[in-house]
N, C-alpha and C positions, 0 to 999 in steps of 0.2 A: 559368481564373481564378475566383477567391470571388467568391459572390452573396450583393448590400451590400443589405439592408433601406433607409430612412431612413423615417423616422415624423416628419414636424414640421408643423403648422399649419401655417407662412409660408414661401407657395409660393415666395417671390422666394427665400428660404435652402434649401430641398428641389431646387429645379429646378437652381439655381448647384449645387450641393453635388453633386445626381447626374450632373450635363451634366459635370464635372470629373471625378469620382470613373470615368465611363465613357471620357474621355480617357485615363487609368491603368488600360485594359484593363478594370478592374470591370463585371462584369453587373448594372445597381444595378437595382431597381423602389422605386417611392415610395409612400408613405400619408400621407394629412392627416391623418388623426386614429387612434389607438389601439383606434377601431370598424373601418375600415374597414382596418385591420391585422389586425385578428381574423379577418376573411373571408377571408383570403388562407393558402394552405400554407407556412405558417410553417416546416417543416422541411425545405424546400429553401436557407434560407438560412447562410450562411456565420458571417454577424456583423448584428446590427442597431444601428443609430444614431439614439435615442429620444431626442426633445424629451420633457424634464417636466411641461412648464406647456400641458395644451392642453384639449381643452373637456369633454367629463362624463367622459372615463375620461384620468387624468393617465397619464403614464409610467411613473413608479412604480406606478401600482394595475399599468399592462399587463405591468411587468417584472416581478412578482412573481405574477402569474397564467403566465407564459411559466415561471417558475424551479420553480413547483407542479407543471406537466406535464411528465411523463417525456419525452416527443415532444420538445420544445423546451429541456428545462433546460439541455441545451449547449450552445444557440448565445449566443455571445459577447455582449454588452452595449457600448456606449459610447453615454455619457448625454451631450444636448446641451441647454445649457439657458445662461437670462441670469443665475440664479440662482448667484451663487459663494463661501453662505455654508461654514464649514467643517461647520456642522452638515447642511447639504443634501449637502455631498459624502460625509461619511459614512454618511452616511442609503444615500444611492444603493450607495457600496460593498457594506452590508450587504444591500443585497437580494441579492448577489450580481452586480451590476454589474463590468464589466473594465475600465473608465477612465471618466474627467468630464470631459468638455473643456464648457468656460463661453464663452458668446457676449459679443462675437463676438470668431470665430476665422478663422483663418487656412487656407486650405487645401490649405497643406501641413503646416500643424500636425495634421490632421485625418486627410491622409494617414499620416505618419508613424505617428500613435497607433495608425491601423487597421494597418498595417502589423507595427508590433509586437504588438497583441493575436494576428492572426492566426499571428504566429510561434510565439508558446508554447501556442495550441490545437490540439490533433491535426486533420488534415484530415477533414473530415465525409466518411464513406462516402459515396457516391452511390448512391442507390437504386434497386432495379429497376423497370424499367419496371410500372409497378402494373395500369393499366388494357391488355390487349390485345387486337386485333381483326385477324382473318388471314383474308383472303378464299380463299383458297385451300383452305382446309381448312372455312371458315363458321362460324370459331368464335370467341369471344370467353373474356376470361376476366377478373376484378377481384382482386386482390391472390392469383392464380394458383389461384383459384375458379372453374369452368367458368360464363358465365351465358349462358342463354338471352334473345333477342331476337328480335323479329318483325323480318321483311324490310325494313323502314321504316327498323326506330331502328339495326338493324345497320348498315344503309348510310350512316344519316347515321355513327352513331359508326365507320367506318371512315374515312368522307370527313374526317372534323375529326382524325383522328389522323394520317393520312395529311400532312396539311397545319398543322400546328402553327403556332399565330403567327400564322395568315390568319384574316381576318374573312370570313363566306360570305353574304351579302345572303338575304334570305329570299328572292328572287324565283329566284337562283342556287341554292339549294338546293332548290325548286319546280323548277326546268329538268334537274337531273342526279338526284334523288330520284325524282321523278315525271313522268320524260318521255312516259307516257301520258295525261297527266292529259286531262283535259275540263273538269272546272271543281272544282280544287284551291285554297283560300285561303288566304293568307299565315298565318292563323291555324291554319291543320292546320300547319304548321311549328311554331310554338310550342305545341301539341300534345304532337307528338311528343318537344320537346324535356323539355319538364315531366315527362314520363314516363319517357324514359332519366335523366334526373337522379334523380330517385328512385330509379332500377334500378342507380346506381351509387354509393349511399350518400353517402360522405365526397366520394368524388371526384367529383359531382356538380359540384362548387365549380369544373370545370376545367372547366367548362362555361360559359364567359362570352359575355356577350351586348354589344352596344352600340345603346345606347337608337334606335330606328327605322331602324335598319339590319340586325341579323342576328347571326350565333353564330360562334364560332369555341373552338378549345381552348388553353388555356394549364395548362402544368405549375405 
């Protein structure tokens, strides 16, 4: 099934809109704002559904920076907004936008419209596996580049591939990283991570953390 962006300020309309859209089989992830849209691998997604009105970077600046990059100019657009002059809807078509649905809406009005965008855009390729880690042979590789790493950052970055989707507490990561330890600090965790992020350029990004608890990988 398509993986649905939403980008809106107003969590009550993002959380309703995603908690629904994932009842309809959708993989959705959410952003409040068109900054913390930016952080995320934008070209895993299928289609985005962009609020206009939201705080320093509008939807329009971020659709029109998304339509500039070769990486992203494909994925689908549908603008969500309170605004329903005709000049605002034209505006948004020409950035290259695929529909305007104007708040508030309905949703299965929302449904529908995604439904149909997704029909007349070709299915997105799905990409290869970019980042690899194979213990068996001890090798890793980044967008099918051999890369060398020390026995540390290997193992974490086999342990967070291995396990996708789980969050690893630093103290877990301390117990199966370094079961010899003697006196290891939650801080050599974060260490090591800083440093294989680095060592894995872009993809570093799939390296997410959650504030005082630990790491985990997300595509």
């Amino acid at each position: 099934m398509a993986r649905i962006l939403i980008v809106d300020d107003e969590e009550t309309l993002r959380t309703g809109l995603g908690t629904y859209l994932e009842m309809q089989g959708y993989n959705v992830d959410t952003a409040s704002s068109a900054e913390e849209a930016s952080d995320l691998p934008l070209t895993r997604y299928d289609l985005i559904l962009l609020d206009i009105m939201m705080g320093e970077m509008s939807g329009t600046d971020f659709a029109a920076r998304l339509k500039e990059d070769p990486a992203t100019e494909r994925i689908p657009i549908i603008f969500l907004t309170a605004r329903d002059r005709d000049d605002d809807m034209v505006a948004g078509l020409n950035l290259g936008a695929d529909d305007y649905i104007s708040k508030p809406y309905s949703l299965k009005n929302v449904l529908a419209r995604i439904e149909a965008v997704l029909r007349r855009v070709p299915p997105r390729e799905e990409e290869a596996e970019r980042v690899t880690c194979d213990r068996a042979s001890l090798s890793c590789s980044v967008d099918g580049t051999p890369l060398k790493l020390p026995k540390k950052e290997f193992e974490i970055l086999a342990l967070l591939l291995e396990n996708k989707g789980r969050i690893f507490s630093r103290e877990e990561l301390l117990s199966r990283i370094w079961p010899e330890r003697t006196v290891v600090s939650d801080r050599t965790v974060d260490v090591h991570i800083t440093r294989l992020r680095s060592k894995l350029g872009d993809h570093g990004k799939c390296i997410i953390s959650r504030s005082g608890y630990g790491y985990g990988w997300q595509d």
